[in-house]
Structure formats: C-alpha cells, structure tokens
Residue frames relative to the residue before (quaternion, step in Angstrom):
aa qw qx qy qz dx dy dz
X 1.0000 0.0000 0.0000 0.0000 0.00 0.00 0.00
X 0.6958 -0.5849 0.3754 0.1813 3.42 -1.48 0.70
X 0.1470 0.8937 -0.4095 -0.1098 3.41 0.34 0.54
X 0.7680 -0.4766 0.3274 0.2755 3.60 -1.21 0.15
X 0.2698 0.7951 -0.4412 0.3166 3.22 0.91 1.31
X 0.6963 0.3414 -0.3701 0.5116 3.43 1.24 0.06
X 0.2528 -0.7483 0.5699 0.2264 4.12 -0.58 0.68
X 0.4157 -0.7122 0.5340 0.1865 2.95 -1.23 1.40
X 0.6240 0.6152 -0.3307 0.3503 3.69 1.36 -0.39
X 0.3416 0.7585 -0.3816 0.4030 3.39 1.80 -0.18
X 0.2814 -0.7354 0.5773 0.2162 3.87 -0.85 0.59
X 0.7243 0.3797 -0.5293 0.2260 3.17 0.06 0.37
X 0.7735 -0.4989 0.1804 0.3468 3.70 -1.50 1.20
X 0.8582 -0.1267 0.0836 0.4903 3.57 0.79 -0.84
X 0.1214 -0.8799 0.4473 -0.1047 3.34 -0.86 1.40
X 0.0322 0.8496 -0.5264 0.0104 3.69 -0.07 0.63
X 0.0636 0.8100 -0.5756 -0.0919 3.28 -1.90 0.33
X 0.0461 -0.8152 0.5769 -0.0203 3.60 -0.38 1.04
X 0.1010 0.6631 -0.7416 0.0024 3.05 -1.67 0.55
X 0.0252 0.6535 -0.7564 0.0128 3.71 -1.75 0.55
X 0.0488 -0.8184 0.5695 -0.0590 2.15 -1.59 1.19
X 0.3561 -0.8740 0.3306 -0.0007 3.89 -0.63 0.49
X 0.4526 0.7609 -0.4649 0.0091 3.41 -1.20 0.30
X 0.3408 -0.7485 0.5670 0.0462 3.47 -1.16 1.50
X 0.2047 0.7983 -0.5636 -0.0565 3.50 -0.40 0.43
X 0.1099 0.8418 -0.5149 -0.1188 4.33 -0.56 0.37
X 0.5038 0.5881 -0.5514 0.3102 3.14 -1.69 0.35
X 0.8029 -0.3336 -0.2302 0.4372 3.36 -0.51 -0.23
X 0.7192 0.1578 -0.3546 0.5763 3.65 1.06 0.75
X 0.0905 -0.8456 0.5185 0.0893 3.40 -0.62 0.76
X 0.1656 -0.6850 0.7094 -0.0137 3.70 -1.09 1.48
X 0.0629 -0.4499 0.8886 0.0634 2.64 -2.27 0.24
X 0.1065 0.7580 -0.6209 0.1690 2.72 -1.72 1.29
X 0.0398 0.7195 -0.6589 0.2160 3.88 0.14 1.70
X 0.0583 0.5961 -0.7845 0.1610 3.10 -1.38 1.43
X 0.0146 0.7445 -0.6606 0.0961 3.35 -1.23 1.88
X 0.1711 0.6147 -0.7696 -0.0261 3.93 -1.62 0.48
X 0.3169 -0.6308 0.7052 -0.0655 2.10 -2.45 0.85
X 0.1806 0.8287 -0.5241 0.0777 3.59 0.02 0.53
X 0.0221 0.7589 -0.6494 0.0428 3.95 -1.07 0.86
X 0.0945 -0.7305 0.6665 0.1152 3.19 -1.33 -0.11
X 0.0671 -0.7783 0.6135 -0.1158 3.93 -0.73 0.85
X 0.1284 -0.6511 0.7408 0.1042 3.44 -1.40 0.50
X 0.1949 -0.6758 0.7106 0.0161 3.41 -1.24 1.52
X 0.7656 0.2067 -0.1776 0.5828 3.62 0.28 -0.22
X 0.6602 -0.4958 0.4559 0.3322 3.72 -1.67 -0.01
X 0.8039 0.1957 -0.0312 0.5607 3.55 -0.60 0.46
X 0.7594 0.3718 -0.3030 0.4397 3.38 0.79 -0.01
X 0.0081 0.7776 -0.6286 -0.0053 4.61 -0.30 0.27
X 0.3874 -0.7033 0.5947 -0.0404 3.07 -1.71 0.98
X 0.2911 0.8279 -0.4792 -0.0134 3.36 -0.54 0.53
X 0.1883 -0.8290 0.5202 0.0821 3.37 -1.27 0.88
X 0.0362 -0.7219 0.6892 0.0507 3.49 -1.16 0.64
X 0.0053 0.7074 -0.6834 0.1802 3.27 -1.59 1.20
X 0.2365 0.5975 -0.7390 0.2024 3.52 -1.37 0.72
X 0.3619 -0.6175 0.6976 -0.0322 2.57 -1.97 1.33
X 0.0143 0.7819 -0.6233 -0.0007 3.92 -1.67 0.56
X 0.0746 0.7380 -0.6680 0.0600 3.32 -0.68 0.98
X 0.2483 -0.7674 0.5857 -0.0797 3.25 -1.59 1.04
X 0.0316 0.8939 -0.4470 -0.0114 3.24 -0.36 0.23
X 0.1297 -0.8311 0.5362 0.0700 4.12 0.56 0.70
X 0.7829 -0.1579 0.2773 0.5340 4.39 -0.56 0.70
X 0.7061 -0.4146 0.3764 0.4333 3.70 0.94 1.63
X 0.5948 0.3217 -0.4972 0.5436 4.03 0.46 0.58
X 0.3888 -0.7364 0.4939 0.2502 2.90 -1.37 0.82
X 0.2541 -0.7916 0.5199 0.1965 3.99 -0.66 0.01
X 0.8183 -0.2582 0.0434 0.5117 3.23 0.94 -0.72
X 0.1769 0.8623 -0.4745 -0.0083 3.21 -1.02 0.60
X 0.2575 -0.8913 0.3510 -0.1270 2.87 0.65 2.31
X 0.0612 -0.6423 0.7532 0.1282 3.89 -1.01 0.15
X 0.2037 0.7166 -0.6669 0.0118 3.31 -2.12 0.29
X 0.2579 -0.8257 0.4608 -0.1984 2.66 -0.86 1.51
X 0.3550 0.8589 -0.3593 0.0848 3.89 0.17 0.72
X 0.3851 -0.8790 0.2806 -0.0164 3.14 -0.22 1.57
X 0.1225 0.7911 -0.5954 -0.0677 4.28 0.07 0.15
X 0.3808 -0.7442 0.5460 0.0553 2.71 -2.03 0.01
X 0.0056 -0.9200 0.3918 -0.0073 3.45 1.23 0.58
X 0.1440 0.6989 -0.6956 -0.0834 3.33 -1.54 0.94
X 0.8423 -0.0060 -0.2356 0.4847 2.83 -1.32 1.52
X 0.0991 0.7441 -0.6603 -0.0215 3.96 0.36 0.72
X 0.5336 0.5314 -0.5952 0.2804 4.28 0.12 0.16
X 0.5311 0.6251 -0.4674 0.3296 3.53 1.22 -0.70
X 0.8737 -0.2612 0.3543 0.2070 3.32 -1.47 -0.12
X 0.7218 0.1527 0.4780 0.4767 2.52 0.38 -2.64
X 0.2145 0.8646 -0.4149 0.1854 3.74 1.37 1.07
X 0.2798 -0.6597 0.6560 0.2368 4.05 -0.91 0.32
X 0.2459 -0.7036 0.6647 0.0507 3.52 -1.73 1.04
X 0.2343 -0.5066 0.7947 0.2385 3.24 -1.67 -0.77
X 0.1522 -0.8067 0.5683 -0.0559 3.07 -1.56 0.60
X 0.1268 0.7874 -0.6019 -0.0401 3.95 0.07 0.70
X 0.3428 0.7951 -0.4803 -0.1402 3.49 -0.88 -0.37
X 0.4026 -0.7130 0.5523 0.1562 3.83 -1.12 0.97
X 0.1954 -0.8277 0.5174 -0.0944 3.29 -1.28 0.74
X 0.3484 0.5226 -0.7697 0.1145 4.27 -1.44 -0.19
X 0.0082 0.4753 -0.8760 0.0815 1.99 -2.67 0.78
X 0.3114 -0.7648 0.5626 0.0397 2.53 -0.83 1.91
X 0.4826 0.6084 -0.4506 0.4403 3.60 1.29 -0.22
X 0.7312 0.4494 -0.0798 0.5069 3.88 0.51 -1.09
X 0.1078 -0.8402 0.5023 0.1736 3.42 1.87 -0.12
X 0.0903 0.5620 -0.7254 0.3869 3.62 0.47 2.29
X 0.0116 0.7828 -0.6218 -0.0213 3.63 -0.94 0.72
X 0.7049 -0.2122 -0.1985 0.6471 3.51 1.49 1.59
X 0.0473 0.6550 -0.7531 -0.0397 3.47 -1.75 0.47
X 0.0341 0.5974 -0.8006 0.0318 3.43 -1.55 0.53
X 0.0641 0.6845 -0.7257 0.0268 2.80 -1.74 0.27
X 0.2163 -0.7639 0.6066 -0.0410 3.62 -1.07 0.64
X 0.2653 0.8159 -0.4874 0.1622 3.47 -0.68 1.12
X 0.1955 -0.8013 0.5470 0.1428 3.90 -0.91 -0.20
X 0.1204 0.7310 -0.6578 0.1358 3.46 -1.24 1.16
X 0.4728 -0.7050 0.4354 0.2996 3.38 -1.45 -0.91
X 0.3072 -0.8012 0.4994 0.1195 3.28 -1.27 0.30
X 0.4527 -0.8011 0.3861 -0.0646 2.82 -1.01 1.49
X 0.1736 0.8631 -0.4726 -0.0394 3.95 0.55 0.56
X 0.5829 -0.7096 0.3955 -0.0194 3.16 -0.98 1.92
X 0.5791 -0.5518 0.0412 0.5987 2.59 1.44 -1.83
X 0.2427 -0.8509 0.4657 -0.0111 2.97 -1.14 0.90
X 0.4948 0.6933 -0.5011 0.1529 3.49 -0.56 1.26
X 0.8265 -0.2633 0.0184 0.4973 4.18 -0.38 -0.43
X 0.7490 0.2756 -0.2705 0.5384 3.19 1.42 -0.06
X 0.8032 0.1057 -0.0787 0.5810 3.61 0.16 -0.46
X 0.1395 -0.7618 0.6325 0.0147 3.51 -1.56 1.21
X 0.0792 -0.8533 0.5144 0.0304 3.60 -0.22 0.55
X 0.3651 0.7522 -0.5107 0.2003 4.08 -0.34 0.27
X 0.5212 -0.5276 0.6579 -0.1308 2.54 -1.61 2.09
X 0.1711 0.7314 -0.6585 0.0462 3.61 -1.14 1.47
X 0.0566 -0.7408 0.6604 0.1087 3.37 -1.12 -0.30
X 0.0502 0.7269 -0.6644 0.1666 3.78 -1.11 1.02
X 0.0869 -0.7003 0.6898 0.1619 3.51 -1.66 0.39
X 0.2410 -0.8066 0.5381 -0.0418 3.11 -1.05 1.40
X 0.1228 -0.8244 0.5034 0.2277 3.73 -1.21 0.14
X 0.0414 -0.7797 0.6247 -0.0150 3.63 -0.56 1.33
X 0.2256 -0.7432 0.6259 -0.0702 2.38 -2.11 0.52
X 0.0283 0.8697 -0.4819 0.1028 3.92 0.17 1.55
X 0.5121 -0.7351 0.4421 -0.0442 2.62 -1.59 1.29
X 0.1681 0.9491 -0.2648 -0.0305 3.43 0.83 0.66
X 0.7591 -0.5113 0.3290 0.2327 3.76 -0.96 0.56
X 0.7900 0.2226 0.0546 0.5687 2.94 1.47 -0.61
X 0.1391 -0.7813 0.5804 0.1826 4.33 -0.73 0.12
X 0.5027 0.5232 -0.3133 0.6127 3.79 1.14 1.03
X 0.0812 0.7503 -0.5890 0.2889 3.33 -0.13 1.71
X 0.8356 -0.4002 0.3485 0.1422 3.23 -1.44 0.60
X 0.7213 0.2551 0.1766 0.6192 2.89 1.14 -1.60
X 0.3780 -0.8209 0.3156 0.2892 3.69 0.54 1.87
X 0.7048 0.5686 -0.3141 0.2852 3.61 0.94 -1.46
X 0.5527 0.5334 -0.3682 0.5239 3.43 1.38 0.26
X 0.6737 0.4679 -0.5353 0.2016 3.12 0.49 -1.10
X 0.7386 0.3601 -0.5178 0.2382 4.00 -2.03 -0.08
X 0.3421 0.7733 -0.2528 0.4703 3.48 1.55 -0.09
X 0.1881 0.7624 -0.6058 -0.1276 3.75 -0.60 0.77
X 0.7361 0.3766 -0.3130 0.4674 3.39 1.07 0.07
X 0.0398 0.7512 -0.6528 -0.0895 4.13 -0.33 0.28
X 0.1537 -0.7305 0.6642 -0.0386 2.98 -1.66 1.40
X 0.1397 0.8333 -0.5201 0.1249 3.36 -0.89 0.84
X 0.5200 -0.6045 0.5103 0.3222 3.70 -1.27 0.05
X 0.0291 0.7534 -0.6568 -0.0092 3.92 -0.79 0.58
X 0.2091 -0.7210 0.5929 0.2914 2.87 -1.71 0.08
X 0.2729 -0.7867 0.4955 0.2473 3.47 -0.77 0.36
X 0.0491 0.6430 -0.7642 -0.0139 4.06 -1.45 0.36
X 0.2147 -0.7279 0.6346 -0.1462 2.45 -1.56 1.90
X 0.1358 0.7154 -0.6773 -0.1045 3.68 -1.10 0.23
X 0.0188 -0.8348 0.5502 -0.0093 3.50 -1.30 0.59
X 0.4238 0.8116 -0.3981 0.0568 3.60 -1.00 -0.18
X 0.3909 -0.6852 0.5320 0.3076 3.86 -1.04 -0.19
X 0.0086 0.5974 -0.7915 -0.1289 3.31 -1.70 -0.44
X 0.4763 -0.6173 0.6081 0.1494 3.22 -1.55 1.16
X 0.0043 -0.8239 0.5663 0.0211 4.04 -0.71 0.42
X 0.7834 0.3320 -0.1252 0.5103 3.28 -1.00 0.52
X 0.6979 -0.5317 0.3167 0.3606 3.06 0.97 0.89
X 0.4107 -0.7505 0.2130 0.4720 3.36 1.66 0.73
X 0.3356 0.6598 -0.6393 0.2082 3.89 0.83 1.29
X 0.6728 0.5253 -0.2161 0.4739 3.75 1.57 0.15
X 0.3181 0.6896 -0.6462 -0.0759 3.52 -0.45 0.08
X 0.4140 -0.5919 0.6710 0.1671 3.22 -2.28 1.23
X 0.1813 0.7116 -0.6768 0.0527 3.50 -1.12 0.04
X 0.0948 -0.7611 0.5677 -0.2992 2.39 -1.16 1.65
X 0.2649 0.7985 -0.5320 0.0962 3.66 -1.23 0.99
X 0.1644 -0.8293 0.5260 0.0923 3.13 -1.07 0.17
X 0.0782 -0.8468 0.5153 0.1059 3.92 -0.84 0.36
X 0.1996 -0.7238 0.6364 0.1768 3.83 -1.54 0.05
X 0.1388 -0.7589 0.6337 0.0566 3.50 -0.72 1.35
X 0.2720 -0.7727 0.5711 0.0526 4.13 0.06 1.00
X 0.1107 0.6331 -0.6948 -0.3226 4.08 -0.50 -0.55
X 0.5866 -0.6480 0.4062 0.2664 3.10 -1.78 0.59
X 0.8078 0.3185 -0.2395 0.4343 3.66 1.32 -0.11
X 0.6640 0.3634 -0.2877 0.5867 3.53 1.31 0.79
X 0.0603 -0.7537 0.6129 0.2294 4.06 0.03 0.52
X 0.5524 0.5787 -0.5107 0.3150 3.76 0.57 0.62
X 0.7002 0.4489 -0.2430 0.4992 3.26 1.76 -0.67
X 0.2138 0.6454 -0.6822 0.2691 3.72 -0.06 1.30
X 0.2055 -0.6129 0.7593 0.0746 3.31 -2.40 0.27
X 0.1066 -0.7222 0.6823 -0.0384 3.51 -1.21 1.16
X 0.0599 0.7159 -0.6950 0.0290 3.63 -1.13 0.59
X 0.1361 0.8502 -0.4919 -0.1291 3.42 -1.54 0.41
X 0.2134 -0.8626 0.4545 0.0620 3.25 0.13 0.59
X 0.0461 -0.7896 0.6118 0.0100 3.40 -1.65 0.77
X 0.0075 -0.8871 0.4613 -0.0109 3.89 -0.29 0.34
X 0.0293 0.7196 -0.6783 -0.1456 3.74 -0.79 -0.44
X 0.3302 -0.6428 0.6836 0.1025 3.47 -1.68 1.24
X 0.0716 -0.6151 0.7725 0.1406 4.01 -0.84 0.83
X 0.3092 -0.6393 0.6833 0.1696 3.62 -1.31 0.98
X 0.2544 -0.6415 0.7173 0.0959 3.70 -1.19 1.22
X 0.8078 -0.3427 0.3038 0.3710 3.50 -0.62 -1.43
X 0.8811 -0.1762 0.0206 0.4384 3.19 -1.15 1.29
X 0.7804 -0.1302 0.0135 0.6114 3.39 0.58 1.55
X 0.7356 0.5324 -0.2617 0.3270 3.43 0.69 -0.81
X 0.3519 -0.8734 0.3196 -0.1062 3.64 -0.39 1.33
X 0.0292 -0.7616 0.6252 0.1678 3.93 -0.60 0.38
X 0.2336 0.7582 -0.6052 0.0658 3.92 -0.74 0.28
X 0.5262 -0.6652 0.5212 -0.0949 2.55 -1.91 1.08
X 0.0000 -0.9060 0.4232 -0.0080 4.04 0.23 0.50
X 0.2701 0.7814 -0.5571 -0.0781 3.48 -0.49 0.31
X 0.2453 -0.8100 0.5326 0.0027 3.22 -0.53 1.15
X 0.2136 -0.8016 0.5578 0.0262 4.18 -0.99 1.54
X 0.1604 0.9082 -0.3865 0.0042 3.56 0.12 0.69
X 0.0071 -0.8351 0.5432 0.0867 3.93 -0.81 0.41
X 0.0448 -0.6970 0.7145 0.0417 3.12 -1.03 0.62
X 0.2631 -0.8468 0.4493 0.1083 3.73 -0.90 1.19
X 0.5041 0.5944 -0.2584 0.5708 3.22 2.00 0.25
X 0.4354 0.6534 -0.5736 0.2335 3.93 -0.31 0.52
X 0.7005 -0.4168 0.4276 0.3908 2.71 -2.25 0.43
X 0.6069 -0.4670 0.3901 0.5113 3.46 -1.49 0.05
X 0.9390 -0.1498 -0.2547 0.1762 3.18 -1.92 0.54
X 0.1802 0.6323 -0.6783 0.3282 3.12 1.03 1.54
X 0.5143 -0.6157 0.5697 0.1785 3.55 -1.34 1.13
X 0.4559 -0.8167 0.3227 0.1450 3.96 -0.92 0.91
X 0.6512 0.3002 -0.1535 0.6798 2.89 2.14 0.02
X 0.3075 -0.7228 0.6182 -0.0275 2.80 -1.82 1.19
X 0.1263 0.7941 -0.5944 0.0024 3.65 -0.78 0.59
X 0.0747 -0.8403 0.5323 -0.0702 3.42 -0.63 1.53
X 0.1004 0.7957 -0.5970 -0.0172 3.66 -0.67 0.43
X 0.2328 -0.7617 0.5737 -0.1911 3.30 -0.86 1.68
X 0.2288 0.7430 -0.6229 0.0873 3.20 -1.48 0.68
X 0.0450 0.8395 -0.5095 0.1832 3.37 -0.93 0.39
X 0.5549 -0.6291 0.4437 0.3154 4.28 -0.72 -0.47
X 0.3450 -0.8119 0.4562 -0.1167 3.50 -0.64 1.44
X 0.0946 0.8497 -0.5082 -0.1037 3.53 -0.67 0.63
X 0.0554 -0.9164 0.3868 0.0871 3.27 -0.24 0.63
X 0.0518 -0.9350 0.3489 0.0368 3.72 -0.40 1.07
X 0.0443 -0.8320 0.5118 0.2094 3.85 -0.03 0.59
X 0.5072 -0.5279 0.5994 0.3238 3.90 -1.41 -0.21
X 0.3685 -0.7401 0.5194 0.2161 3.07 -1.22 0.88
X 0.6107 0.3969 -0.3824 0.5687 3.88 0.95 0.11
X 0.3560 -0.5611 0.7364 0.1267 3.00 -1.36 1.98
X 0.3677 -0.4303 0.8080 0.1638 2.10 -2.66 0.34
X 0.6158 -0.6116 0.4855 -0.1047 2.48 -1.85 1.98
C-alpha cells in the first residue's frame, strides 16, 4: 500500500513518486511477483492541491493466484500550508485475498499539522466517510452479515502520520497508523500500521523498506483478520522547481 511520503503542504506545484518492483522465480517452486505505486500531488487552482496514491500487487504461487489487489486513494486539499486544513477523500479498492471484489468510499474531515518543517513532519487527522464493499462471498464471521454480498455503512476514520530525517538526513523513518470505527456495529472496525525508512541513493533516487500491520474484524469465513506485509524495493522521487504562491 501507498503510504504518505509525499506532503501535500509542500509548495511546490507538482510532485511525484514511483517505484516497481519484482520477482519471477521457476522450477522447483515457481512465483510471480509485480508490486507497482504511483503517488503525485498537483495544484490546479490557487490555494487548493491534489493528491493521489495508488499501487497495485499480483502474486502468483505454482500458476495459483494469491493476490491481485488495486488501491487507489484520492484527497482534496484547501489550503494545506495552514495549520489546521479540511480535505475530501475518495478511494477504490480489491483484495482478492479477503475475497472484496470492490470498495470505495468517499468522505470529508480535517487536518491537523503538529509539525511541520525540513526534518520531521507530524499530522493528526480525523474524517467520516461512507463506503460501500462488494464481496465474493454472503458468509462472514460476524452472523448479522451473513446472506449479504455487499455491506454499506458510515465510519469514522483517525489518522496520525509522519517522518523524521536521521543521520544527518541520510535516513528518513516514516511512519503511521489509522482507526476506521463504523458507527452502527463496534464489531465492524479496521486498524493498520505501518513503519518504513527511505535510504536516499541519487538525485531523487531511493532504497525503502515498508512494513505494513493490518486488521480488519469483519471477513468472510476462514479468511484470517490479520495481515502482515513487509516490502521493499527502489523509489523515485521528483519535485518542480516553480512554487506555488
């Protein structure tokens, strides 16, 4: 998954970072493994910046597939230099592991910046969103779902996130973590956390590391409720040299 590594509060007009990564191995076990993201941020209007994060994973284990995930998350920022800034939020989803065969949701809240400057960024959100998933299956964990392939509901979401440069910024950690509650079942919540560290190579060009803790307390039956992923791989990161005014 895509994490917060590009700051939408940054002034300059347009910023991007991509990285893929890979691996094919046959004989006496054969994988396939492609893991791509794409994240940018832009400002089409004054006072106002966009940002998008997205990455894709497919797996494959002796011709079975394992996973073949999309993600997609979308904001809307006005004025992110302030303090104290409001967003939008869209974002699309699957997991073929969790046999979800789509989520989206769409919401609005605010954001809070703790701190923010050349080394270390800290920032505290909170939003309520409505989603809606699409699932593979009508047999869930949790009976009051079960005949049901699709469950729609209201959540709320609290977020914290940020970096710190180390070592004389030849390190950066980043790190975050989030609670998705729904408002009319306390059995139906999501938790994820995530830690990482960028080594800077050359001129934009990056090693990092991800691990990433996740729960969801809703699933089909014997789909397990935690996830624990750890990734790495090579980064590029680019900013524009014309600020925004």
């Amino acid at each position: 998954m895509v994490k917060a590594q590009i700051n939408e509060s940054d002034t300059e007009k347009f910023q991007i970072r991509t990285s893929f990564t890979g691996n094919f191995q046959k004989g006496n076990v054969e994988i396939l493994t492609l893991k791509s993201k794409l994240e940018f941020t832009l400002v089409p209007v004054k006072n106002w910046v966009f940002k998008s994060q997205n990455s894709g994973l497919y797996q494959e284990f002796s011709e079975n597939k394992a996973d073949n995930d999309i993600f997609s998350r979308n904001y809307l920022y006005f004025k992110p230099n302030k303090k104290l800034y409001p967003f939008i939020i869209s974002y699309l989803s699957g997991n073929f592991r969790r046999k979800i065969d789509s989520r989206y949701f769409i919401g609005a809240g605010l954001t809070y910046q703790i701190i923010n400057n050349n080394k270390n960024v800290l920032k505290f959100s909170a939003s309520t969103i409505y989603e809606n998933t699409q699932y593979k299956t009508t047999s869930y964990n949790f009976e009051e779902y079960n005949d049901n392939d699709r469950i729609s509901l209201w959540r709320g979401t609290v977020y914290l996130g940020g970096w710190n440069y180390i070592l004389e910024k030849k390190i950066r950690v980043y790190y975050d973590a989030f609670y998705q509650p729904a408002f009319n079942n306390n059995n139906n919540y999501r938790t994820q956390a995530d830690m990482g560290f960028d080594f800077p190579l050359w001129k934009g060009l990056s090693f990092n590391t991800l691990y990433t803790i996740s729960h969801e307390n809703v699933t089909p039956i014997k789909i397990k409720k935690d996830d624990k992923i750890l990734t790495f791989g090579f980064a590029y990161n680019f900013k524009s040299t014309s600020k925004n005014k």
